[in-house]
C-alpha positions as CSV (number, residue, x, y, z in Angstrom):
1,X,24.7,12.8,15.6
2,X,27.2,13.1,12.7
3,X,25.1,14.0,9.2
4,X,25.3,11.7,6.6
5,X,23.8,12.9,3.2
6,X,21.8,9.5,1.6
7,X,22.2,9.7,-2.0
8,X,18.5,10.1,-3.8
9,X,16.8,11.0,-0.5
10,X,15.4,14.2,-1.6
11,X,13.7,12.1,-4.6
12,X,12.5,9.7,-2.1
13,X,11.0,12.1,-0.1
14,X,9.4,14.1,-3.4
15,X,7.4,11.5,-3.8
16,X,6.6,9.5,-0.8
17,X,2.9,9.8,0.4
18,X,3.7,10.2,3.8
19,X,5.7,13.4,3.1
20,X,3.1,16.5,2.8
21,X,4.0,18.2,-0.3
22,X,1.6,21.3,-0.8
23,X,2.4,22.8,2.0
24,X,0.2,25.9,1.4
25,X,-3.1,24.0,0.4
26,X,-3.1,22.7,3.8
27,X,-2.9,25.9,5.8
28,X,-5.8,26.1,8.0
29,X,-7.7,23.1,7.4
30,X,-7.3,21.0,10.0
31,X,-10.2,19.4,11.7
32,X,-8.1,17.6,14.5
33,X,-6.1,18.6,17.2
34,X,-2.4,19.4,15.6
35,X,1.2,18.9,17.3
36,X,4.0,19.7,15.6
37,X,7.5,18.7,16.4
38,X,10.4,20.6,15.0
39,X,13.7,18.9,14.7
40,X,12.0,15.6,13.8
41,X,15.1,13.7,13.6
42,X,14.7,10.3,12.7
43,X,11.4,10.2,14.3
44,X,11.5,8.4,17.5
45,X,10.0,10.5,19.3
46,X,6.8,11.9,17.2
47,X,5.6,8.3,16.1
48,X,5.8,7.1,19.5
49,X,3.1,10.1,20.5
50,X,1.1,9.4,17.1
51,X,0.4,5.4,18.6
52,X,-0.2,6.3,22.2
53,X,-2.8,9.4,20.9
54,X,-4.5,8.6,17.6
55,X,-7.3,11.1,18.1
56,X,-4.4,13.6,17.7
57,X,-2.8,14.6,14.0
58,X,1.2,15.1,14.2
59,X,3.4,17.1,11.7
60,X,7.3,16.4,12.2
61,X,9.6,18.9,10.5
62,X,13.1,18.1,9.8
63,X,15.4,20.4,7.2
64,X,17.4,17.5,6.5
65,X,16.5,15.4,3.5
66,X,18.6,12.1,5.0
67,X,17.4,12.9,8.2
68,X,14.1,12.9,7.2
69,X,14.4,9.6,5.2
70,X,14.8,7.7,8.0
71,X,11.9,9.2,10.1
72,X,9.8,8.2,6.7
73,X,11.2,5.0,6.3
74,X,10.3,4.3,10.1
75,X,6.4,5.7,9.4
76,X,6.4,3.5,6.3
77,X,6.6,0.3,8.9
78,X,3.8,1.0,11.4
79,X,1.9,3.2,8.5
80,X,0.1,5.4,11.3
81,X,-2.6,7.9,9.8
82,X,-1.8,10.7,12.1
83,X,1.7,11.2,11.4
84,X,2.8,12.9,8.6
85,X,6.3,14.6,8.2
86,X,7.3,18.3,6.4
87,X,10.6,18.9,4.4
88,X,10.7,22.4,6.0
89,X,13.1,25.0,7.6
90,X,11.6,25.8,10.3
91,X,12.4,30.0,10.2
92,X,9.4,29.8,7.5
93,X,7.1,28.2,9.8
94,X,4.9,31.1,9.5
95,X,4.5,30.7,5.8
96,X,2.9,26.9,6.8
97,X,0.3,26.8,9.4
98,X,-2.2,30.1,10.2
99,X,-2.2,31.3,13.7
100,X,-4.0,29.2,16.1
101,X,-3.8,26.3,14.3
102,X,-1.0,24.5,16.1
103,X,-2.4,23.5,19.5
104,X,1.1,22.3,20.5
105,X,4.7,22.6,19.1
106,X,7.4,20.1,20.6
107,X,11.2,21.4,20.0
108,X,13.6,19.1,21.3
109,X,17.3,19.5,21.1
110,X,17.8,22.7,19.3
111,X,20.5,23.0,18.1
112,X,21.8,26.7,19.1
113,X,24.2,29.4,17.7
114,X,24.6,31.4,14.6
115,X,23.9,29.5,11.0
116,X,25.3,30.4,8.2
117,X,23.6,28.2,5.9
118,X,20.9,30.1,5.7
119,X,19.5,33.5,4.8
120,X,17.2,33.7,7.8
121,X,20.3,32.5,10.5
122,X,18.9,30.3,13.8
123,X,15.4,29.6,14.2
124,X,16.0,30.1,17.5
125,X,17.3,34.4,17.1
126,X,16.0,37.4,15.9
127,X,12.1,37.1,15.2
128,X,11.9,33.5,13.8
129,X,11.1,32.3,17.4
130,X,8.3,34.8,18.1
131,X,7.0,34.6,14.8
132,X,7.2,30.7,15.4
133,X,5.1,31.2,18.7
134,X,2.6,32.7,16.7
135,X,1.1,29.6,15.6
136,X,-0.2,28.6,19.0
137,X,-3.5,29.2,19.9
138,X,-2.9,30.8,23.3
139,X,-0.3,33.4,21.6
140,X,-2.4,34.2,18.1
């Protein structure tokens, strides 16, 4: 899938209610069962799981604000209430969600090797991985 910045998407996303903005004043107050998918993408996948299980609350990641936007744009259709999305790279995972609060994390797709984008390098090296694993309540 070739990138394609959107012009204004990170605005769009700033202020869109579907978009979970205070990250840290939601960190371990979830009542429902939470999955998280990292690598959201345009959000095929995760909104199809939040209409076949709506006793279940989803989170899809994505570090891509035009990525993102579309995954938004797509929730903004069938407005589900147990799907919300994260702006979020996911080597600061940690930083989001308390240990054993994610009952189940879905990565699909990673895309693997060295990055140089970013101070922390792949999510999938070094300790972001373990750290990452973390969250799961059979591993905290």
């Amino acid at each position: 899938m070739r990138l394609r910045h959107i012009k204004g998407a990170e605005e769009l996303i700033a202020s869109n209610r579907f978009v979970i903005q205070d990250m840290e004043g939601m960190r371990g107050k979830h009542e429902h069962p939470l999955h998280i998918e990292v690598g959201t993408g345009k959000g095929r996948f995760i909104t199809t799981l939040a209409e076949l299980h709506p006793e279940i609350h989803y989170i899809g990641i994505e570090n891509h604000s035009s990525v993102l936007l579309r995954a938004v744009q797509k929730l903004e259709e069938s407005e589900l209430p147990n799907l919300r999305f994260m702006l979020l790279d996911a080597a600061g995972i940690e930083d989001v969600f308390a240990p054993c609060e994610v009952d189940k994390i879905y990565l699909n797709f990673p895309i693997r090797g060295r990055r140089t984008d970013t101070p922390k390098g792949d999510f999938l090296q070094d300790s972001s991985l373990t750290d990452f694993i973390r969250s799961l309540p059979m591993m905290g």
